[in-house]
C-alpha positions as CSV (number, residue, x, y, z in Angstrom):
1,X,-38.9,-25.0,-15.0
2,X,-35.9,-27.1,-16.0
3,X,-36.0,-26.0,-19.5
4,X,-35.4,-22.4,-17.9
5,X,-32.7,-23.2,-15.7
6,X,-31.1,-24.8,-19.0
7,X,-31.3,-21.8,-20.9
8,X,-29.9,-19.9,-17.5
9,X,-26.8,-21.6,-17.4
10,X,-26.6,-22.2,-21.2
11,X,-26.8,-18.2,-21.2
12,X,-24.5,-17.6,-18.4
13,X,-21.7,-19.8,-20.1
14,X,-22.2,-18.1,-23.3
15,X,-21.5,-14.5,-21.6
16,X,-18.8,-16.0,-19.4
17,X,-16.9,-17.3,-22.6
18,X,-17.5,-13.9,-24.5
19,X,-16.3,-12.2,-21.6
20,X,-13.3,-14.9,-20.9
21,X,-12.3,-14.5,-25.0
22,X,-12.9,-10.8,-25.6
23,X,-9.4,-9.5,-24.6
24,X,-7.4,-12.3,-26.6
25,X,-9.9,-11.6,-29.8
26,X,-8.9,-8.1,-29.6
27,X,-5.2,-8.3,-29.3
28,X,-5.5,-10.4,-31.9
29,X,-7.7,-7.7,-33.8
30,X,-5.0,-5.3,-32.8
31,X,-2.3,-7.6,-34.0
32,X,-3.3,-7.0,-38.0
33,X,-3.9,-3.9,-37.9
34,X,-1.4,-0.6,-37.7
35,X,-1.0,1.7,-35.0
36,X,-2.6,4.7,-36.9
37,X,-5.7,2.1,-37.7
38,X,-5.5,1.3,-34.5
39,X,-5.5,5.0,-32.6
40,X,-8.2,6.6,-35.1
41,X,-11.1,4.5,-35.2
42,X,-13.0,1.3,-33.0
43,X,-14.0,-1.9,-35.6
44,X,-14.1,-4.9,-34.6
45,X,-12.2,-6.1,-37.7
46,X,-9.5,-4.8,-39.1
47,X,-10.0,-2.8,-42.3
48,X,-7.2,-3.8,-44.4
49,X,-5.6,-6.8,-42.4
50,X,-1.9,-6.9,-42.5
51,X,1.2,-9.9,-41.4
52,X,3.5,-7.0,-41.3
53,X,3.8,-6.9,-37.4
54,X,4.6,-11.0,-37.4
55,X,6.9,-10.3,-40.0
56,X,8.6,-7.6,-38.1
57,X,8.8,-10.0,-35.2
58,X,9.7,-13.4,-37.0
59,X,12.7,-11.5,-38.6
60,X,13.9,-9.5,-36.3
61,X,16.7,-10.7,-34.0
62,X,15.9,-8.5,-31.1
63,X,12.7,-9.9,-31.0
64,X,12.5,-13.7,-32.2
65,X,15.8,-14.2,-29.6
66,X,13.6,-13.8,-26.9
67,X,11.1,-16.4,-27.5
68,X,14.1,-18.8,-27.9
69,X,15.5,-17.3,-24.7
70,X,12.8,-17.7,-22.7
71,X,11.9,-21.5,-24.2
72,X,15.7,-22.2,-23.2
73,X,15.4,-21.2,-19.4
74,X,12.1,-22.4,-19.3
75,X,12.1,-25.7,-19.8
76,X,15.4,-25.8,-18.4
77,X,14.2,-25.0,-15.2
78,X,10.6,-27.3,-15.8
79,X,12.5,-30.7,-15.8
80,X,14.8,-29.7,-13.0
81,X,11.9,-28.5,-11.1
82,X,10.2,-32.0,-11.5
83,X,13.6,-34.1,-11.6
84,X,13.9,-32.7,-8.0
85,X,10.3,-32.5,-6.6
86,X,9.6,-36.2,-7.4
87,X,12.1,-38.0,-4.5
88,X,11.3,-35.0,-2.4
89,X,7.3,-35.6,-2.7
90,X,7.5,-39.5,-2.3
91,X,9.7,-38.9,0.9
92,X,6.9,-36.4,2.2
93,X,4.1,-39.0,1.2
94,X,5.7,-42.1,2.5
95,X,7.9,-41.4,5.6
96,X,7.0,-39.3,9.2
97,X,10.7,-37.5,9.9
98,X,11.3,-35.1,12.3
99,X,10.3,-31.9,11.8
100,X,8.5,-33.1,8.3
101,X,5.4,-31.0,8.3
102,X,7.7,-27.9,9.1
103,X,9.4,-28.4,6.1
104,X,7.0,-29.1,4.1
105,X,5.2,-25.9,5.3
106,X,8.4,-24.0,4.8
107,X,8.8,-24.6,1.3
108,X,5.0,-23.6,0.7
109,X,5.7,-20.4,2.2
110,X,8.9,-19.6,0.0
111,X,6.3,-19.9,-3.1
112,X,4.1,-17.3,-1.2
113,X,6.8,-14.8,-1.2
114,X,6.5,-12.2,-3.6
115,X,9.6,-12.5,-6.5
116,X,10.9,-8.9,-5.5
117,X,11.7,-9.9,-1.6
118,X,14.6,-12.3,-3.5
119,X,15.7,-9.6,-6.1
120,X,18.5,-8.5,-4.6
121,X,20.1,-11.6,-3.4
122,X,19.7,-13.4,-6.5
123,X,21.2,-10.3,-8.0
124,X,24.4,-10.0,-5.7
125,X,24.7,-13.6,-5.6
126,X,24.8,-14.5,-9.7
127,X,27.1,-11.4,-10.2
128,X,29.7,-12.5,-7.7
129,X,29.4,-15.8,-9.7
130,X,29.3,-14.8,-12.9
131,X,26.1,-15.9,-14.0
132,X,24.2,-12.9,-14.9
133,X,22.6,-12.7,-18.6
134,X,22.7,-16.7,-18.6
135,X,19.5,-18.7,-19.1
136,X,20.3,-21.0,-15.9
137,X,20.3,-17.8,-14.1
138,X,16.5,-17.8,-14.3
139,X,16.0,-21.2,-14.6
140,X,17.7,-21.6,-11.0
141,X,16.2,-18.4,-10.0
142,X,12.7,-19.9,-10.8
143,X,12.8,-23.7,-8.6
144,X,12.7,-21.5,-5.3
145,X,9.3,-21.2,-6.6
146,X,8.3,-23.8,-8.6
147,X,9.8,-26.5,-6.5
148,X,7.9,-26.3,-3.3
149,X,4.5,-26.0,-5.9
150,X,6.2,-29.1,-7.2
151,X,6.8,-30.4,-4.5
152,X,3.0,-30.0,-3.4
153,X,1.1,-31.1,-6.1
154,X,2.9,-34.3,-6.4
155,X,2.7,-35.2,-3.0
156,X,-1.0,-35.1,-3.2
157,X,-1.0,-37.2,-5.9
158,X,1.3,-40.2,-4.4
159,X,-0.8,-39.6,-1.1
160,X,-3.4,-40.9,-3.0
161,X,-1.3,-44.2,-4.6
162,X,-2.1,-46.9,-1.6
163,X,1.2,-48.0,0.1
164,X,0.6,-51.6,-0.4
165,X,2.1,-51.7,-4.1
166,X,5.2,-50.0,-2.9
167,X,5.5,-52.9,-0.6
168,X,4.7,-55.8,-3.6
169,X,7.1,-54.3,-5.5
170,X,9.8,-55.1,-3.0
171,X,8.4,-58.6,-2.5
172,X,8.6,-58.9,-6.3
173,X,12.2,-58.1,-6.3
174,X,12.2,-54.2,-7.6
175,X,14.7,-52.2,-6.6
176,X,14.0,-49.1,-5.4
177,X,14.7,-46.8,-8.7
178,X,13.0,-49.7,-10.9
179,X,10.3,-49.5,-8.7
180,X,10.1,-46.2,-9.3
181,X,10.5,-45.6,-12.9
182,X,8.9,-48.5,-14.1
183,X,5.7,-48.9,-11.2
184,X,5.3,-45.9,-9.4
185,X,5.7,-43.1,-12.3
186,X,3.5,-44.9,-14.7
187,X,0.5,-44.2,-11.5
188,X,1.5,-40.5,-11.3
189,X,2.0,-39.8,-14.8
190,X,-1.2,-37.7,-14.4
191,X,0.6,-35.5,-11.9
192,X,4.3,-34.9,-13.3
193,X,1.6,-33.6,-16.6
194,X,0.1,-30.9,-14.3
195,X,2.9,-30.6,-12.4
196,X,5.2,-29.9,-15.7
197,X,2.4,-27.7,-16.6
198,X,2.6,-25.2,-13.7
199,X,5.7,-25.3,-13.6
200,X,6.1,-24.1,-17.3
201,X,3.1,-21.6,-16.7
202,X,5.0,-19.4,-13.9
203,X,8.7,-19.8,-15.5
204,X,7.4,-18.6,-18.7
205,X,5.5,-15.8,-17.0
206,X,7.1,-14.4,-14.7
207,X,8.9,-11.1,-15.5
208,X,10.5,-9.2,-12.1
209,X,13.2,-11.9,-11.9
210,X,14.0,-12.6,-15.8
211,X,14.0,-9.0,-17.0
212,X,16.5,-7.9,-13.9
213,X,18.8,-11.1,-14.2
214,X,19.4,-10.8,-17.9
215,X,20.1,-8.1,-20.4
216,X,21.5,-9.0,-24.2
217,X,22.3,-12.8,-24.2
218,X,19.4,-14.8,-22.3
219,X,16.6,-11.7,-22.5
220,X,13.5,-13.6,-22.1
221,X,10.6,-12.0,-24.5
222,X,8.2,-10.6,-21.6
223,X,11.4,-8.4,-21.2
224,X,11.8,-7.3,-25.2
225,X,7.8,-6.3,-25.0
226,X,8.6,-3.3,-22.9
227,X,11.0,-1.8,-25.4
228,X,7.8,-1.3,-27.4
229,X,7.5,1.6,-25.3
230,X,9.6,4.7,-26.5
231,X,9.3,8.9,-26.6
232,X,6.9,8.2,-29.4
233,X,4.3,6.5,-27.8
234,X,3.2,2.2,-27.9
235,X,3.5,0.6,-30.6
236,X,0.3,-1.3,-30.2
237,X,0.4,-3.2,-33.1
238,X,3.6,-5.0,-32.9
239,X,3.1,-5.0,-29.0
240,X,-0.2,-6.8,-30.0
241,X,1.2,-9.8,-32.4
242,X,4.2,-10.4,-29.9
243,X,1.1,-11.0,-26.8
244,X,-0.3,-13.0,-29.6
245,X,2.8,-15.5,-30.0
246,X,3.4,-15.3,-26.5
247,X,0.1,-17.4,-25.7
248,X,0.8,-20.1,-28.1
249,X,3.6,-22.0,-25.8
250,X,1.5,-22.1,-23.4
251,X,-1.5,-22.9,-25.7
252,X,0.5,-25.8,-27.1
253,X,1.6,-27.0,-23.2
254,X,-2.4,-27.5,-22.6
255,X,-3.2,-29.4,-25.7
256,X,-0.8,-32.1,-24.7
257,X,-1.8,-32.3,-21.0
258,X,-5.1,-31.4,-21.0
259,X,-6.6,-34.8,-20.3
260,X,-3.7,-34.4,-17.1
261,X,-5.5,-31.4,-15.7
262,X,-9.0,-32.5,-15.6
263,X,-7.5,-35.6,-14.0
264,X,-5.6,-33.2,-12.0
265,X,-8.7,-31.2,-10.4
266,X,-9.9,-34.3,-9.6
267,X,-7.2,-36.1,-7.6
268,X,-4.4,-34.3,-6.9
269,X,-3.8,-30.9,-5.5
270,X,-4.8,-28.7,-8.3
């Protein structure tokens, strides 16, 4: 009987992971392959596998700008969101103010808010100040969402650090920012990982707000994708290798916290 459940589960994984792998196998099927290969026949490998869309991408300004672009913003806007969640998550964690859990509940709500209800302010706003087509523009556009996630995750995570070693620390003779660099971030380092993480994940995915902000000089690359689009159809193929080199950022960002995650899911509010 156990030896069948096993098998089950062993089978149920299997088909999940097929299931889970099947669309990034295929764009990267699509990704060698032209657009006439493409649109005249189904094979689940290419027939005569080419670099020629990568090489379209990797030397074309238009198109290689916009991964720089959206790196720039991106992590500009990752370390600020953290910089700034990390004071505001030990104040929510350690001290009862008034109106705390208000605040707290208001900046949760600001991260439910769909991007397009801020559109149009951002987009008034940033052209009365000059700041349109300019990578802060999205990276400040971004920390009205990714601060209050910020802002949440971390706050589970020092909920969780007992209360006692803040006080030792004093007793020791720690100021408050050694204490804090050198003692407290060392026990969260596990939450600033995810924290970064998210953070990164929605910045670098998030399209409504970049595309509209920016047009020639900070043009993120989820933007450039839609000029694959034209009178004469997709171009699948190049569409195809630029999804391809758009999941390796993000591929890279787990490999280094992936130990964070898990650790994550477990403690924190993940």
């Amino acid at each position: 009987m156990d030896e069948r459940r096993f098998k089950k589960r062993n089978l149920f994984l299997l088909l999940y992971i097929v299931f889970a792998l099947l669309p990034i196998y295929w764009m990267v099927n699509m990704s060698f392959r032209t657009n006439q290969e493409i649109l005249s026949s189904f094979s689940l490998f290419p027939a005569n596998p080419s670099w020629a869309n990568y090489e379209t991408i990797l030397t074309d300004a238009s198109w290689y700008s916009g991964y720089i672009n959206s790196l720039i913003y991106v992590a500009i806007n990752t370390v600020i969101s953290v910089t700034v969640a990390l004071p505001a998550a030990y104040a929510f964690s350690r001290y009862s103010f008034l109106g705390d859990k208000h605040v707290f509940f208001w900046l949760l709500t600001n991260r439910m808010t769909p991007p397009a209800v801020f559109l149009l302010p951002f987009f008034q706003l940033y052209s009365t100040v000059g700041l349109m087509d300019t990578h802060i523009a999205v990276a400040m556009a971004h920390l009205l969402f990714n601060v209050p996630l910020a802002v949440w995750i971390l706050e589970g995570f020092m909920s969780g650090i007992p209360r006692e070693i803040d006080e030792t620390a004093y007793i020791d003779g720690y100021s408050f920012p050694a204490f804090f660099v050198k003692v407290f971030l060392p026990l969260i380092k596990a939450g600033v990982g995810v924290t970064a993480f998210f953070c990164f994940m929605f910045s670098w995915v998030e399209l409504l707000l970049a595309r509209t902000l920016t047009s020639v000089n900070a043009k993120p690359i989820v933007a450039t994708m839609t000029r694959t689009v034209s009178a004469s159809g997709m171009d699948w193929a190049t569409l195809a290798a630029a999804g391809v080199l758009t999941i390796v950022p993000g591929a890279i960002v787990i490999w280094f916290v992936r130990h964070y995650i898990a650790k994550g899911f477990a403690m924190g509010r993940v």
